[in-house]
N, C-alpha and C positions, 0 to 999 in steps of 0.2 A: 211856729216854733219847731224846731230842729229836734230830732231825736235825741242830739247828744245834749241838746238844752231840758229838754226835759228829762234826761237821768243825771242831767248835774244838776237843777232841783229836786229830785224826789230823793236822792243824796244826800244833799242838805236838810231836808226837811225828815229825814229818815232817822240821822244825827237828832232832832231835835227831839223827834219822838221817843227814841230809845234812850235820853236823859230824862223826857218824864216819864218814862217807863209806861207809856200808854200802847199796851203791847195789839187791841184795836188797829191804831193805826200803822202801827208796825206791821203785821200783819199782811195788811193794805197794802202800805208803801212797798216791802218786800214783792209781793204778788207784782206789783205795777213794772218794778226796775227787771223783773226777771223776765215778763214779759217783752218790754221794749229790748232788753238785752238779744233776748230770739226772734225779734224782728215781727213781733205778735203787736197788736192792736193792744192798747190798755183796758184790762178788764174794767178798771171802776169807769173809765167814759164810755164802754160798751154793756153796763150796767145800767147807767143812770142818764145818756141823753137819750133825746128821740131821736128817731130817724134822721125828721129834717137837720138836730141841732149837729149828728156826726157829719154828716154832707157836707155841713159849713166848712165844720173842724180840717175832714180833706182838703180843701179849697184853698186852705191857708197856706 
């Protein structure tokens, strides 16, 4: 998936959090879009895979 694919999901889904005001994932989502924006790696999949599963991730 494409950079720009994944900041027009977390866009979307960004939208859907700040209607239910689950400010958690807003939070989240924010932190992620700002990161891809600066050309950064996304903090919640460099929080939460292993090693091997980021490897994959690059690969794609």
């Amino acid at each position: 998936m494409s950079t720009q694919e994944q900041l027009n999901k977390l866009k979307k889904a960004l939208v859907i959090a700040q209607s239910n005001g689950n400010q958690l994932f807003i939070s989240n989502i924010e932190r992620d879009i700002a990161a891809l924006e600066a050309g950064q790696a996304s903090p919640i999949i460099a929080e939460y895979l292993t090693d091997a599963e980021r490897e994959a991730e690059k690969g794609l």
